[in-house]
N, C-alpha and C positions, 0 to 999 in steps of 0.2 A: 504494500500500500504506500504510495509515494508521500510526501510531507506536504502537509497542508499551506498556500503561499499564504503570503500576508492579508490580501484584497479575494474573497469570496463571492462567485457570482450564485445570488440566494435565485434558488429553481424553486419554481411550482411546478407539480405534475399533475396532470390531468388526466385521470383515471389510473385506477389499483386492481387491472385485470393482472392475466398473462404476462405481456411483453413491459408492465411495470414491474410486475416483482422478479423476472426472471431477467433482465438488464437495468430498467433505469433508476431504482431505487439507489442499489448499490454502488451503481456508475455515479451518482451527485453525491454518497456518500464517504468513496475513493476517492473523486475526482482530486488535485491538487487543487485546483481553482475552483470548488462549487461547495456547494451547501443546500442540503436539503432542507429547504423552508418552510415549503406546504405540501401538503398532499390534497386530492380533493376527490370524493368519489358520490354518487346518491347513495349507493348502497350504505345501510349503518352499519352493519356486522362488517361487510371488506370493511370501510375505514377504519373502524375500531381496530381492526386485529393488525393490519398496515402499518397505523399510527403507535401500535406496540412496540412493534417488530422493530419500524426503520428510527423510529423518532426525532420526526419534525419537528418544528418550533409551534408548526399550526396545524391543524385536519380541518378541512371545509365539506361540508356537503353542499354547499352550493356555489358552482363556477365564478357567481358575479360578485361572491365574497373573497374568493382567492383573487378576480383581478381588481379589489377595490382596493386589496393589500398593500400598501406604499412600500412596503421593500420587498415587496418582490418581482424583480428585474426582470427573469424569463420564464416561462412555460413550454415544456415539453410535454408533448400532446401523444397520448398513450391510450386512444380512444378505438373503436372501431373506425373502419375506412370511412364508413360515412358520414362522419361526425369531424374529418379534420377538418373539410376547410372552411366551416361554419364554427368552430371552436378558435381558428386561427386567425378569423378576423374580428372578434370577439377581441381576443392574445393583445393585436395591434391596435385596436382602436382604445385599447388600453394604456395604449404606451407599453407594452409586454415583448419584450423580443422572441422571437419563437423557436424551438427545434420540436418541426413536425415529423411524427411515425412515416414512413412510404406504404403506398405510395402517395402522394401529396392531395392527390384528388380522385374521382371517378370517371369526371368529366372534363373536357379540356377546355368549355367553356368557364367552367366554375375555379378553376387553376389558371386561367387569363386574368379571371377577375380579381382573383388572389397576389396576383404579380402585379397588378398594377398600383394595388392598394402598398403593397411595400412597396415598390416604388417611390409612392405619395406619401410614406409615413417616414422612408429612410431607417425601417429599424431593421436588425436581422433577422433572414429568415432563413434555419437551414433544413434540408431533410434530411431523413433519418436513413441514409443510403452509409449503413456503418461502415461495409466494407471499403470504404475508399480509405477508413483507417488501418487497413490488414499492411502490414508491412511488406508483406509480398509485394502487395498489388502497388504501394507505393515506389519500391523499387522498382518494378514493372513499368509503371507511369513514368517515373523520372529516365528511364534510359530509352525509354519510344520519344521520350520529349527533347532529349538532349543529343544521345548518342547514336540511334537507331537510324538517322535518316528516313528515307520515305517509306511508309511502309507499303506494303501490297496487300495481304492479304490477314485475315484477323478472325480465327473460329475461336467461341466462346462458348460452352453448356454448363449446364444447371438439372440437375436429376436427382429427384426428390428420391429415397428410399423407402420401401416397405416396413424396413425395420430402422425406420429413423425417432421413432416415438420409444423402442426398448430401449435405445442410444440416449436419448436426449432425457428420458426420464430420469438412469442411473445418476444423471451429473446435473439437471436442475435444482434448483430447489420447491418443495410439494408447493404446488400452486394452489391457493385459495381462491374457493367462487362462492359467488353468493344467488342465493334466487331471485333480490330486489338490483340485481347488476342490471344497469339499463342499456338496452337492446335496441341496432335500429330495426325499419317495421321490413318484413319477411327477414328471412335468412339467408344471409350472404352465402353457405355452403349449399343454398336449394337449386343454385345452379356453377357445380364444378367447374365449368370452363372459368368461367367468369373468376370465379374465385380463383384458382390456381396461376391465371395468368395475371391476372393483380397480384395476387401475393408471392410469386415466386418471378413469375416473369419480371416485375419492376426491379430484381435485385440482378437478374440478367443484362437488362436492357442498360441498369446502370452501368456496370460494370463495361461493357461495350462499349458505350461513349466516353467513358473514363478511360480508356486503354485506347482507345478508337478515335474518339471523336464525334461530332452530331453527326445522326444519320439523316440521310435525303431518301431514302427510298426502300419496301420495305414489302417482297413480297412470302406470302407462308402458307404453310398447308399444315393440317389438322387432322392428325390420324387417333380414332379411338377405337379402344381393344379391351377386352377385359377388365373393364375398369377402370386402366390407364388411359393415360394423355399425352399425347407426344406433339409437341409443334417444330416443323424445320422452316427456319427463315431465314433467306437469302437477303442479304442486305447491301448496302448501297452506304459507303462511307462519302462525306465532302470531301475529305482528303483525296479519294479517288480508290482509296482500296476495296474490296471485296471483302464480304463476311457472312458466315454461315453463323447462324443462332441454335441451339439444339435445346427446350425445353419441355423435360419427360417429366412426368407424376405419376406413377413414383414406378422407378425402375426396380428389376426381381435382384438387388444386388446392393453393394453398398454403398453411403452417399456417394455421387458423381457428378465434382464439378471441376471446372476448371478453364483452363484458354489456351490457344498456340496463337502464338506472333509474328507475321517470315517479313523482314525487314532490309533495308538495303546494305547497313552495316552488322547485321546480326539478327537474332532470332529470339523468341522470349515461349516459355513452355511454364504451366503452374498450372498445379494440383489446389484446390481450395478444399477446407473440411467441414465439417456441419458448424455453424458459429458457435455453437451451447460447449466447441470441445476449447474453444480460446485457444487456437492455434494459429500461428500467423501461415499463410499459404505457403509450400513449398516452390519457388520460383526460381528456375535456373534461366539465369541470360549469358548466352555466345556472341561473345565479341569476335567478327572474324578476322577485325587486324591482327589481333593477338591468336586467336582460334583457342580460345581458354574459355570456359565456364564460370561462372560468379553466382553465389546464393548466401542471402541475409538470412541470417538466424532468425528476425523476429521475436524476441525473448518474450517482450509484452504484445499477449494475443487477446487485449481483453477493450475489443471494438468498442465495443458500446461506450465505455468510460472514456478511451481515446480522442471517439466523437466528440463527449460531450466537453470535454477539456479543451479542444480546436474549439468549438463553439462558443465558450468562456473567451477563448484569446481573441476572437474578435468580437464579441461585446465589449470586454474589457480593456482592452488596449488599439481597435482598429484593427489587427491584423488582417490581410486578406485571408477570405475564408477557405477553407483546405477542404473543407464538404462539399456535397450538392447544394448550391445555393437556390434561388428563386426560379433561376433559367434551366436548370439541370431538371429539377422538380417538374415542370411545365414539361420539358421535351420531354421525359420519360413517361408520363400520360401520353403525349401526344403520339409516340411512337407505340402504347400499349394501344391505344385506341386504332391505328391503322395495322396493328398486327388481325387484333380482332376482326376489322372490314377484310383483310386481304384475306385470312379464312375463310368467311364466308361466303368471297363473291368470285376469289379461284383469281383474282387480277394483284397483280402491281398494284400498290399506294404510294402515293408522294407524300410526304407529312408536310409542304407545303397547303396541299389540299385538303388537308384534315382542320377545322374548323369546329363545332360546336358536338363534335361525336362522344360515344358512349363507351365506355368499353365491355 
């Protein structure tokens, strides 16, 4: 646990499901620069047992009482998908800096209108796209960005496992639910697609434009089988390179992620692991002046806190921000939303042509 600086950025969290207790709780209460201040949930039983466990300075069960809070500076938004980006402009018209869950929105109308509002407020907004803290991938990014020259070609997969819940159970910690946990209306898993390519696809897509760059064009097919879900998506980088997407739910094997890179000075090759194991990605890069191999240890594999400490440095000091900012956020809808059309209609999508769609 690294030492605490002197200047503490006070977090409010906004909601005490899952993906609060099993990262962001802990993550403000390691962070070197954070503080967990509030927490805030409807339900009474989670905030009671929450506010045991982590202990905040404050527990709210109601939103408009966490942002009437004068010291507390930011909000990390730990809500179901449909709930962020009506929580997040709530966040800002607070005066609240944000770090929203991914994917940022549903819709790419309602994530335009989100951008513009930061924009208009000037405060921070980042997304919760953790992996851009995985030191692999950092490495990865800094020598496509430096030393690699042009690339060509860029395949990236993401393949859920069958036995990813026996994995991720051993090493979380027991997740509390309550029955008064507020729900939006139907259920986001009544329709699989939908769901798995929000929540798994947006950590793909990011990870592409992070290594890659924005995409222009984006076409995919959709094969289902037994359950599974497999999408292949040929892509179309600005750079001008090619790239193959591969995201499967849930393959008969174990988690399967990772990326290849063929570049004009060398090559980039990483293995990534299920996030709950906090391991940094195994990433080998080939320089071919040298024709040698280079791989970073990674020591600290624990994203989520990583995140939220980048996220701190620039609230707190201006840094430029190391995350998915406001524009990362937007394009990674917009590209989930023309993955979904290109399934369906068997064509090519330009995500300049995507507009006000659904995913």
């Amino acid at each position: 646990m690294p030492p605490k600086e002197p200047r503490l950025l006070k977090v409010g969290v906004l909601g005490c499901g899952p993906i609060a207790q099993a990262a962001h709780f802990e993550s403000c209460v390691k962070g070197r620069n954070t503080e967990l201040h509030a927490i805030c949930d409807l339900a009474p039983d989670l905030l009671e047992r929450m506010a045991a466990t982590h202990q905040p300075r404050h527990a709210y069960s109601d939103y408009s009482a966490l942002l009437a809070d004068p010291e507390v500076e930011a909000v990390i938004i730990a809500t179901s998908d449909a709930f962020h980006v009506p929580a997040a402009r709530l966040a800002l018209e607070a005066g609240k800096h944000v770090l929203c869950e991914k994917p940022l929105g549903l819709t790419v109308a309602e994530v335009e209108e989100l951008r513009r509002m930061v924009w208009r407020t000037g405060l921070v907004l980042q997304v919760g796209h953790m992996k851009r803290f995985d030191a692999g991938l950092q490495a990865a990014h800094d020598f496509v960005t430096h030393e690699m020259g042009q690339m060509l070609a860029l395949k990236a997969w993401y393949c859920d496992s069958t036995h990813r819940y026996a994995m991720t159970d051993a090493v979380q910690p027991t997740i509390v639910t309550s029955k008064a946990a507020r729900k939006p209306e139907g259920d986001p898993k009544a329709d699989l697609r939908r769901y798995f390519l929000l929540t798994h696809g947006s950590h793909l897509v990011d990870t592409a434009r992070f290594l890659g760059g924005d995409l222009v064009e984006v076409e995919a097919r959709l094969n289902q089988r037994f359950g599974a879900y497999c999408w292949f998506v040929d892509v179309a980088f600005a750079n001008g390179a090619l790239g193959h997407l591969d995201l499967t739910v849930a393959v008969r094997m174990d988690w399967h992620e990772g990326f290849q890179i063929y570049g004009e000075h060398g090559s980039v090759t990483g293995k990534t692991f299920n996030p709950w194991f906090y391991r940094s990605s195994e990433v080998d890069i080939f320089h071919e002046a040298t024709a040698s191999t280079t791989r970073v240890l990674g020591a600290d594999g624990h994203f989520y806190r990583r995140q939220l400490e980048g996220f701190a440095e620039s609230v707190l000091q201006g840094v430029p921000m190391e995350g998915a900012g406001i524009d990362d956020g937007v394009a990674s809808v917009r590209a989930l939303v023309a993955i979904a059309e290109s399934a369906r209609t068997g064509r090519p999508v330009k995500l300049a042509d995507v507009q006000g769609g659904v995913v």
